[in-house]
N, C-alpha and C positions, 0 to 999 in steps of 0.2 A: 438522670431525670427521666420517667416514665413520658414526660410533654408527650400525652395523648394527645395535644393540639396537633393537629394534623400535618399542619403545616409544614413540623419540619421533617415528614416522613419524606424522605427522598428515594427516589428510583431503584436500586434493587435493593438496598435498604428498609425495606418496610414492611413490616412485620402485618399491619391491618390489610394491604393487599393481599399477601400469600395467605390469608388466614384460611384454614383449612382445607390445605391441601395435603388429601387424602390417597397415600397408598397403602400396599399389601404390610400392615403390623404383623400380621402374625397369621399361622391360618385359621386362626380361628374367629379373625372379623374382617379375612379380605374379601376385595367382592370377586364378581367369578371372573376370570381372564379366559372363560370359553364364550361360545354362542355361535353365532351364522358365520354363514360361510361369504361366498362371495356376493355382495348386491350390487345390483343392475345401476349403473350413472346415471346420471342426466345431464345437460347443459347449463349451464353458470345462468337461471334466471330468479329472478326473483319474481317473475307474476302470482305465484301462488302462497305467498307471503307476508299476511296481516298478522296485523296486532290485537291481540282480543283483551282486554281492561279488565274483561270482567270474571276471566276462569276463575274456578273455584279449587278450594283444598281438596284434598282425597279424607273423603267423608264420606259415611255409612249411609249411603242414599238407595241401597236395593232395597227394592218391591219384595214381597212375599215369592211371588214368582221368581224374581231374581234369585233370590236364599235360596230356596228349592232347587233351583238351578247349580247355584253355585257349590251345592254340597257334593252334584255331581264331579268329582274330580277330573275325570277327561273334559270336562266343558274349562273348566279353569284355567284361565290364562296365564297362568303365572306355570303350569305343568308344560304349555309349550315350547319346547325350548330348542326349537327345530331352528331358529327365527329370532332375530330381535326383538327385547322385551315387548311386547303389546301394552305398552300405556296406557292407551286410551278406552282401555277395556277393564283394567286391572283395578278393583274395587279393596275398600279394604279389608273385605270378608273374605276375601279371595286369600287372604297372608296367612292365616293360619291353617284350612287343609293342605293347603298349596308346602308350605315349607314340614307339618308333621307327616304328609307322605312322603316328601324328598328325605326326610329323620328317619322312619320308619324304615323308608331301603337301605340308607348307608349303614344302620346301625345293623341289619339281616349282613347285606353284601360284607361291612370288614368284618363282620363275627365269623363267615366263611372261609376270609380273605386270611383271618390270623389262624384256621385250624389251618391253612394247606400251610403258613410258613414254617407253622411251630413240626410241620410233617412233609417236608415236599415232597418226599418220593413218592406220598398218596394225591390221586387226584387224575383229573383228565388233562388238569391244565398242566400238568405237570411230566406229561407222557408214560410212557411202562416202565422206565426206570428212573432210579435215583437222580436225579440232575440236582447242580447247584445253584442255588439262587442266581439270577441274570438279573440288568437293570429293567428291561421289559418288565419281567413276571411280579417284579417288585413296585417299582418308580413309576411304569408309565401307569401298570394297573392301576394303584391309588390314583393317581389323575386324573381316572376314567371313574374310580368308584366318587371321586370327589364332587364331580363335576353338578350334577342337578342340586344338590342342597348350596355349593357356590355359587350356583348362579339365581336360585329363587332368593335366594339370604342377600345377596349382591343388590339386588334390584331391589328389595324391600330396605336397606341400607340406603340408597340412591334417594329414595324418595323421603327417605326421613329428614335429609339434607334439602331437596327442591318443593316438597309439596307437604309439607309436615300438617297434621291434622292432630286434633284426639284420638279421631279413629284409630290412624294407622299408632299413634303411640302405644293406644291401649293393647293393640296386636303384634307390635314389636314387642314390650315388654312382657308380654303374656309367652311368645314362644320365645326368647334370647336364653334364658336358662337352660333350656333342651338340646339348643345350637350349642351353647356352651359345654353343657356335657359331652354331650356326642365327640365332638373335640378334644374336652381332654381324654377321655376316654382311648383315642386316637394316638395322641403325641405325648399317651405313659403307657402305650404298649409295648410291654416287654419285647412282644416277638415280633413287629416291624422293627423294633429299634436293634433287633439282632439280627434281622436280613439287612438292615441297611448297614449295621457294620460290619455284616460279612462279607459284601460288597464291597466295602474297601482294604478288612483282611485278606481276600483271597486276592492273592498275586495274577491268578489267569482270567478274573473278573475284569478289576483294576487297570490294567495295562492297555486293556481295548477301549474303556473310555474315554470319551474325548475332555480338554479341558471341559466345558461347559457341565460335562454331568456331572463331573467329579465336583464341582462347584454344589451340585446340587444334591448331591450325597451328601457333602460335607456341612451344607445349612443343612438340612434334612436332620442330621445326627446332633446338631449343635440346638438347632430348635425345640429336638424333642428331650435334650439337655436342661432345655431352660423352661419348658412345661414340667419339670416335676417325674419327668421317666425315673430314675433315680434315686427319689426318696425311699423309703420304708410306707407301709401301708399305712398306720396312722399320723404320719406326716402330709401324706398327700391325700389324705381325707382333708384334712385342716389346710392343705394350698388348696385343693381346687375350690373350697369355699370362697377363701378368701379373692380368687380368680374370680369368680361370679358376682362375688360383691363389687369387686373393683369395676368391673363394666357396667353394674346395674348405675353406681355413682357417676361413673365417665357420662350416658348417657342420660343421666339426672342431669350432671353439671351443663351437658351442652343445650339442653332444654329451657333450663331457669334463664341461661343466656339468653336466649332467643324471645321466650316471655318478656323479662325484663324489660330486654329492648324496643319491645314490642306495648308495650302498657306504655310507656312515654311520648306525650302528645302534648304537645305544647303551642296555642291558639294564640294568635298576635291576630287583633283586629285593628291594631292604630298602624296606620303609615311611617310614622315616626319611627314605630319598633322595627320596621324591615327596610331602613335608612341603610344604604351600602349592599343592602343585596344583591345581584346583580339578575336580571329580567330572566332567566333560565331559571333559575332557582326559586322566585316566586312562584313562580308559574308552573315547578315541584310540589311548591308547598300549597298551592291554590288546587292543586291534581288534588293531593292528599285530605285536603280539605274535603273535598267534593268526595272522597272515596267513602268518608266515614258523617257524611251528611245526605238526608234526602232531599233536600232545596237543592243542593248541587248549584247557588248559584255562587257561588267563589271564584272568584277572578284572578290571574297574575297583576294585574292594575288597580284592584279593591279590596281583595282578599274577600275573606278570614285568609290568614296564612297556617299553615301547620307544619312545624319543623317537630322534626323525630332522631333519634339516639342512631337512625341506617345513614351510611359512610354518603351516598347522595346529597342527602338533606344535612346532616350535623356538619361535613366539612368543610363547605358554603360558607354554611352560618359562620362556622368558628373564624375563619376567614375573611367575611366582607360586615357585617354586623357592624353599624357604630356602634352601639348600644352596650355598653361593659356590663351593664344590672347581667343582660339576657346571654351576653357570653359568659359570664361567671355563671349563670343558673344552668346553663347548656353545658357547660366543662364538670361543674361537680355532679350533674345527673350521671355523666360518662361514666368516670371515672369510679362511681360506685354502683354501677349494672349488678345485677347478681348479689347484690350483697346486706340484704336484710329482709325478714320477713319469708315468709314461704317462697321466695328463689333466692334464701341466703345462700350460696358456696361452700363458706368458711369452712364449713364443719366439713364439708364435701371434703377441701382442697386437706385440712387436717387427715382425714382419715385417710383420703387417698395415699398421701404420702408414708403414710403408715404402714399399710398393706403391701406398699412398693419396697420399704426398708426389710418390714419381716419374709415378704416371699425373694427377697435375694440372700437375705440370713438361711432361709432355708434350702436355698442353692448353694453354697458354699462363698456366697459373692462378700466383702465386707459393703458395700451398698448397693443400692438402685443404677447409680449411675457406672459403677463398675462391670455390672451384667449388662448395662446397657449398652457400653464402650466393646463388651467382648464381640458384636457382630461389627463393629462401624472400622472407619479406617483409623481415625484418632485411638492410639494405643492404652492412651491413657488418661485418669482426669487431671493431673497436671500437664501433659499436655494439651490440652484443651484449654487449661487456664493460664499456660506459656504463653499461646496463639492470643484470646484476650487480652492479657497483659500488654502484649506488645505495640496489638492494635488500641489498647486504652490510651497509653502513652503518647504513641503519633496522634490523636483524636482529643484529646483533654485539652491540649494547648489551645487548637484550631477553634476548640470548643467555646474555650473560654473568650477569645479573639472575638467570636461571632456576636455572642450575649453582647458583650460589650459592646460592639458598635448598636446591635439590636436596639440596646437599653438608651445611648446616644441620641439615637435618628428619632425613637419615638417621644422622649424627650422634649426633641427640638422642635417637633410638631406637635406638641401641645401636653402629654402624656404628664400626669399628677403624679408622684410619688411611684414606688418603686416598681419595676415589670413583673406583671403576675400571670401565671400559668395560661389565663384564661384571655390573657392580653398576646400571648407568644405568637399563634399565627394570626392575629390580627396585624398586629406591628410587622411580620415578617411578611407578610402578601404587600404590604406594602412598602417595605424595605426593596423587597424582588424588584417592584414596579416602577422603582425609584432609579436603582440601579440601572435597570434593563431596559427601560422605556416602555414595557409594555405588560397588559394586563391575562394572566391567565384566561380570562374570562373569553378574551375576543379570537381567544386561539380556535375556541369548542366550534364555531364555524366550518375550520377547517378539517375535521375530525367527525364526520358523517360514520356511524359504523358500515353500512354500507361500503364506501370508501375507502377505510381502512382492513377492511377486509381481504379487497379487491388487493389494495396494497401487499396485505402479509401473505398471501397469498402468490402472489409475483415474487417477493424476498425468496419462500421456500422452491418455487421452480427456478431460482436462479443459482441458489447456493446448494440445493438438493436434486435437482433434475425431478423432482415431481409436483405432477397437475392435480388442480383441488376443483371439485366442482358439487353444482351446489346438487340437490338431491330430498329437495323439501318436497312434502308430499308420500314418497315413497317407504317410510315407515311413523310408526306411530309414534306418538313424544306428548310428554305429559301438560305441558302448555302452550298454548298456541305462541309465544316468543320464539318456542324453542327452534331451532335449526339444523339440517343434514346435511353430511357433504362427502365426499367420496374423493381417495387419491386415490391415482393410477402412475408408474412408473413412465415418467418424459420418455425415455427412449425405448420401452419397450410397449408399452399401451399397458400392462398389467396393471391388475384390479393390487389393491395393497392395503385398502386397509381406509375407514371411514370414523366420523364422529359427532355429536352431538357438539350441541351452541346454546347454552342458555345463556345470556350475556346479561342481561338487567337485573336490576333489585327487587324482590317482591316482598317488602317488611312481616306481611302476613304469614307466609309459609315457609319461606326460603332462612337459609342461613347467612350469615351476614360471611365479607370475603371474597373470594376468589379458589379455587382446587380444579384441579385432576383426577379423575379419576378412570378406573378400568370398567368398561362395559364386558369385553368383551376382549381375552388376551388370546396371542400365535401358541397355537398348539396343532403339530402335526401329528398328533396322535388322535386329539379328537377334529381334526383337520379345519382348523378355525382360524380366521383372519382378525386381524385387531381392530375393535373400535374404543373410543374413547368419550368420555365428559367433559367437556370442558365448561368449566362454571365460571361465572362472575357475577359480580353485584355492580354494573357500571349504571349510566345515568340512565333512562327508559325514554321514550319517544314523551313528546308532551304538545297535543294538540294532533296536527299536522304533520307538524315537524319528525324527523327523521331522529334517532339517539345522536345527541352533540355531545360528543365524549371530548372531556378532558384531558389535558397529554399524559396525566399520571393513570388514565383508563387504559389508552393506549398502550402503555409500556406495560401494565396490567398484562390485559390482551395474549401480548408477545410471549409475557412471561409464562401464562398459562400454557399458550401453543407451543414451546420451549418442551415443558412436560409430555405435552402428548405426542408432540414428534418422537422422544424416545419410545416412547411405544407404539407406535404406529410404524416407523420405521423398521423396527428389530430384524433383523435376521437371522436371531438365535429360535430355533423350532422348537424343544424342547421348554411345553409349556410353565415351570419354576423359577426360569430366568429369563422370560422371552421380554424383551422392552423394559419395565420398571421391575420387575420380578427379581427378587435375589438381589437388588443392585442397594449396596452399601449405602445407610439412612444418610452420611457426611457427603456424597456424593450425586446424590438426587437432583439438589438444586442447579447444576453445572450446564446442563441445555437451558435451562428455563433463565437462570439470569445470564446467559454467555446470548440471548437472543433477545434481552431487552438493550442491549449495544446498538443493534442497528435502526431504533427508533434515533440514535444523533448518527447514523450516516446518512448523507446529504440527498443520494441517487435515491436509496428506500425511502428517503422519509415523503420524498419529492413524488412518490409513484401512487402515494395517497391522498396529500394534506392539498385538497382541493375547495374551495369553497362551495356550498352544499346548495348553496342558489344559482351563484355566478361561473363554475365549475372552473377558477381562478385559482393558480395555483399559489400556495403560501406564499407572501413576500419575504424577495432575499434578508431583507435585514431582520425579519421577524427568525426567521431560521436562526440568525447569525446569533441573537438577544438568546433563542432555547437551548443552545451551545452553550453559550459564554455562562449562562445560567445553571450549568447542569451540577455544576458543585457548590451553589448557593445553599452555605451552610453544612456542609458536607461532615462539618467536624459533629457537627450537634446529633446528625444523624444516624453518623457511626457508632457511636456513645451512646447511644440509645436502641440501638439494637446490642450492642456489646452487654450494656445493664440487662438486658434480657436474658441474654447467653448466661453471663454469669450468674442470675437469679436462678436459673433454671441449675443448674450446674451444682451449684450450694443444696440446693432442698433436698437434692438427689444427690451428692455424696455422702463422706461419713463427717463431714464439716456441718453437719446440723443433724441433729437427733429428733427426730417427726415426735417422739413420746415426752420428751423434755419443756420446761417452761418455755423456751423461747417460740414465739407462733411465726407462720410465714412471711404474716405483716412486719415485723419488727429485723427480719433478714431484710425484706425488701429496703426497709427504712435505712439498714444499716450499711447496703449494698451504695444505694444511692449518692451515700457522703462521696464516694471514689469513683461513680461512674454519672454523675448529673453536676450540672450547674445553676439547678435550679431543685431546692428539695421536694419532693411531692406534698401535699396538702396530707397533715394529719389523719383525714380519714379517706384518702385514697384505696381504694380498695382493687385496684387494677390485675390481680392474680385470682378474683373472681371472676372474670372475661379471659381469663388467659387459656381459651379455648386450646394454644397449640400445644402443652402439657399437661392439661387437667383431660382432654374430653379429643385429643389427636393423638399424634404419634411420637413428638416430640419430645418425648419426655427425656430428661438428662438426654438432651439431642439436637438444643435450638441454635445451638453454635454451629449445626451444620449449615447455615446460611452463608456465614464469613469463610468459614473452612470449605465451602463450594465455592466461596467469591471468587477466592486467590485461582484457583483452577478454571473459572469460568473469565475472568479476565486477562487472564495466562493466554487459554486459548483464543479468544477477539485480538488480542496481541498479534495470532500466528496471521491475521489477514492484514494485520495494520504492517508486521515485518514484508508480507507478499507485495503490499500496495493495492489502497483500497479504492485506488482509481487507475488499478489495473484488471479491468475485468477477466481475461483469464485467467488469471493467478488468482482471484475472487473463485471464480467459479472451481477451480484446481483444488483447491484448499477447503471449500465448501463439499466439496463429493468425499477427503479424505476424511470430514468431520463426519459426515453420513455415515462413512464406509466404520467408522472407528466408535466414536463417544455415540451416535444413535444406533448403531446395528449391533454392537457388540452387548448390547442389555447387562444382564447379572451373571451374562458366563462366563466372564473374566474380568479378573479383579481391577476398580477402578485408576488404581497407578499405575497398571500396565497398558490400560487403556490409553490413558493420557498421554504414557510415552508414544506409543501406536502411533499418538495423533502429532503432538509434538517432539516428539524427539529427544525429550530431557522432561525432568520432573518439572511442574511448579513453581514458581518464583512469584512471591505477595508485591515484588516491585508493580507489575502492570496495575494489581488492582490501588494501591496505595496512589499511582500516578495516574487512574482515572478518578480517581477520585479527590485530586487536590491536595493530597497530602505527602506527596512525597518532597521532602526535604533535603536538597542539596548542602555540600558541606559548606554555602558561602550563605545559610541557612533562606531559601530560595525557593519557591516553590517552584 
């Protein structure tokens, strides 16, 4: 069952939190993993720190003076790249000299770069005699030619995600075809793709590299395998269109989303209609009200109220609403986002899949998902559908189990006729509350982001030996929400590596979700220190008030800071594997959910969840209620991200034919019967928002969630075996994980890693047993 109702989106399970989280696809749309070097700290304060309501989008607002100016290249801020993006300078007029000068040289510099390979013994760089290719003269060169059009393409990418406009679309779209060329142009060059495999033919190259490079040789030669190096001349005429077209759609599709969701406004002025609300969430909807009215007089206690299709505002509603007319009119607008009219999909999600089957026909692949499997650790797409299967079976029972008490309880409290999609977390918020004695609602008290920060913060000096401080002020950032912070190594004081905070929802400009992403990756070649993005769409301050995040924000939060530890941490120098680089797509998720665990340990959770008035730390038994609670429904949850996996998995094997009568809806539909207990509405259109395939990276790839599970609750295992209330052996165990799964990035391979860490491969028992499902032979949970 797709049960968009939010409800039963459970903790690393959920697919609308991690929604677009964004790493290195390919090199031709990752952003740039260079930038600055080291920046100056500051002290953990927050005096310099407001909220401003009213920024605006990145829009064509230069003066004539300005334009004139800005034609000037050297004045252009997006050419400085001594330094962290300049945001608050960066207009959208600035995207197009800015990235066709950064074009213009790479395309001069490799046309240089490919006469000296195709001839080394000519050249200065090359000395007076004959030499053979070296990884320097090859590997690290490109990384140095790469870098300025990475990093203005990076940042103009960044904002299309946090600050989206007309402008800037009209100016992405206008240069991404160029970006695109230049690229392939890049990775079907004959003669890099014959220094980098002479590189690993020649025995006395070979031998002196260390793993990590050879890692990087060997993606290097495999990537520029699967760009079309290889074809014949009018075959890779005919891919690289088709390469162009698929990104113009990708970038189409994730637009219409964002529109879609964005035109949906929905005006309650009767009290009646916002019965069960709870006083946060009015007072969302009373903000919202006011943003898009000039009276501005809208109240949390009068209204107008305005609930919208962003995860703040819809999944309140879906949740406390009495009102069924308004939860049914609220569930079917979801569910069919993107899906008629000029932001329809369909045709998008048709043709995409199309493009994906014919350009792996023209690789030699028999589908999508089988070029897709060739980089990841899953060997194959039957084993990926093993792994599903197995976890369908433990989940379907549990599943069924659940519905049925669901359908029971709501029932017995008054429920008419059969439980409908749009009744699901209605009835189940208050299942939870029934069970548990206690209401989501009165938790967000204790969950100040402030506080929780502070919190995650202390977890990472405990478990990692490094200091995070804040650092607001001392670079530019494109909303005043946003946030700076800087780590420095506990035991040595060293500078390590910094990042960006945008934490709240902005329906206007922002994308809906949560991601990662690279500002700025460890390369000791162009000697650069890692920064990061860390995005989210959590609740926004309302009034006065401070952000009162939800626990499901919170493990958000963790999850995102999970990702960028991996990179921020890295130890690999060697900028193509440094932190997230290189590191196998099934493998990604393994910090990011292995650090949503220690929102239910007791000491962490305790170092935050203070009341944001009375600075009162959580009640013991409320603690005890978010424990007991954590596998509330657990089966339903699994199952639904499993239907995911497997949807995704189908379109992109050779078990569906993208040219053939059958459409993707009707997989969906048919998927369903085996993986929901509740069938989707007829005109469910939910693979029109399915951002993390159509318009991310996930493509034949979304099962790397569960396939990271097992790995990522494997390792929380390895502190629960130490004893989690034995603080050295916490702390023991927490440096080996640094030293191992965050420092070891993409220069070696992710099972080798794991062993590093733990000592034997993987076992799905720990995850199967945090999650409630594991099944003793006295059938027991």
């Amino acid at each position: 069952n797709i049960l968009t109702d939010l409800a039963l989106i459970k903790s690393s399970n959920i697919a609308i939190r991690r929604s677009m989280y964004r790493i290195k696809t390919s090199s031709l749309l990752r952003s740039s993993y260079y930038g600055a070097g080291a920046i100056t700290a500051s002290f953990f304060s927050n005096n310099n720190y407001k909220r401003n309501a009213n920024c605006q989008p990145l829009r064509s607002t230069a003066t004539d003076a300005e334009i004139k100016q800005i034609e000037d290249i050297s004045t252009n801020p997006l050419m400085k790249k001594g330094s962290l993006p300049l945001f608050a300078e960066i207009k959208s007029e600035h995207i197009l000299p800015a990235v066709q000068e950064d074009l213009k040289a790479l395309k001069n510099n490799f046309q240089d770069f490919e006469a000296i390979l195709l001839n080394p013994q000519m050249g200065e760089a090359w000395g007076q005699r004959r030499v053979e290719y070296d990884y320097p003269s090859v590997v690290e060169k490109l990384e140095q030619m790469q870098f300025p059009l990475s990093y203005s393409w990076g940042v103009v990418g960044h904002l299309m995600g946090v600050k989206n406009s007309d402008d800037l679309r009209k100016a992405h779209d206008t240069i991404q075809p160029s970006v695109i060329e230049v690229h392939q142009k890049m990775g079907q060059s004959q003669a890099l793709f014959n220094a980098m495999t002479a590189l690993k033919k020649r025995n006395s190259i070979w031998q002196d590299l260390d793993e990590t490079q050879k890692r990087i040789v060997n993606s290097a030669i495999r990537q520029m395998e699967s760009s079309g190096v290889g074809l014949k001349p009018e075959l890779r005429e005919k891919f690289n269109k088709l390469q162009l077209e698929a990104a113009e759609l990708s970038t189409k599709f994730s637009n219409n989303v964002l529109d879609s969701t964005k035109l949906f406004k929905l005006e309650l002025t009767d009290p009646a209609d916002v019965a069960g609300l709870p006083l946060s969430a009015k007072a969302l909807a009373a903000q919202t009200a006011n943003a898009s009215s000039e009276a501005k007089t809208a109240t949390a206690e009068n209204g107008p109220w305005v609930i919208t299709l962003d995860m703040p505002s819809y999944l309140p509603a879906m949740q406390h609403l009495k009102s069924r007319e308004i939860r049914e009119k609220l569930y079917r607008a979801y569910v069919t986002r993107a899906s008629s009219g000029e932001h329809d999909n369909a045709p998008i999600i048709q043709r995409t899949l199309q493009i994906k089957a014919e350009m792996a026909a023209m690789l030699g692949y028999k589908s999508f998902a089988e070029k897709s499997l060739s980089s990841k650790m899953a060997p194959s797409v039957e084993s990926v559908l093993e792994l599903i299967n197995m976890l369908q079976a433990k989940s379907l029972p549990a599943a069924q189990r659940e519905l049925k008490e669901l359908t029971e309880f709501a029932q017995s409290k008054g429920l008419v006729g059969p439980l409908q999609l749009w009744d699901v977390p209605y009835w189940s918020e208050r299942l939870r509350e029934d069970l548990y004695q206690y209401e989501e609602e009165e938790l967000r008290a204790y969950f100040p982001l402030p506080t929780v920060l502070q919190g995650l913060f202390s977890l990472a000096n405990r478990l990692f030996g490094i200091t995070i401080e804040a650092a607001d002020g001392q670079v530019q950032v494109w909303h005043p929400d946003v946030r700076f912070f800087n780590i420095k190594d506990d035991k040595t004081g060293e500078y390590i590596a910094s990042f960006f905070l945008d934490p709240y929802s902005r329906p206007a400009d922002k994308r809906g979700g949560a991601w990662m992403d690279v500002c700025v990756g460890k390369s000791k070649v162009m000697q650069r220190l890692p920064v990061a993005y860390l995005t989210c769409n959590g609740s926004p301050p309302v009034g006065e008030q401070p952000s009162l995040m939800t626990f499901r924000e919170v493990e958000t939060l963790f999850h995102e800071f999970g990702h960028g530890l991996q990179h921020m941490l890295t130890r690999v120098e060697h900028g193509d594997a440094a932190g997230i680089n290189n590191v196998e797509w099934d493998a990604v998720e393994l910090p990011s959910q292995f650090m949503e665990n220690w929102c239910y340990d007791k000491p962490t959770l305790y170092g935050f969840a203070k009341h944001f008035e009375t600075g009162q730390p959580l009640p013991d038994e409320l603690f005890e209620k978010i424990k007991a609670a954590k596998n509330f429904q657990a089966g339903l949850a699994m199952l639904r991200q499993l239907f995911f996996g497997s949807m995704d998995m189908r379109l992109h094997s050779d078990l569906y034919d993208p040219f053939g009568k059958q459409t993707p809806f009707e997989v969906q539909h048919e998927l369903a019967k085996q993986f929901t207990v509740i069938p989707p509405l007829p005109e469910d259109r939910f693979l029109c928002s399915f951002g993390h395939i159509f318009a991310g990276g996930y493509s034949a790839g979304y099962y790397s969630y569960k396939w990271a599970e097992v790995m990522s609750a494997d390792a929380f295992a390895a502190f629960e075996d130490a004893g989690l209330d034995d603080e050295t052996a916490v702390q023991s165990t927490g440096r080996r994980f640094r030293e191992t799964v965050l420092a070891m990035g993409g220069g070696r391979h992710p099972s080798d890693v794991f062993r590093d860490f733990r000592g034997r491969d993987p076992s799905p028992e720990a995850l199967l047993r945090h999650s409630g499902l594991l099944v003793d032979a006295a059938g027991k949970q």
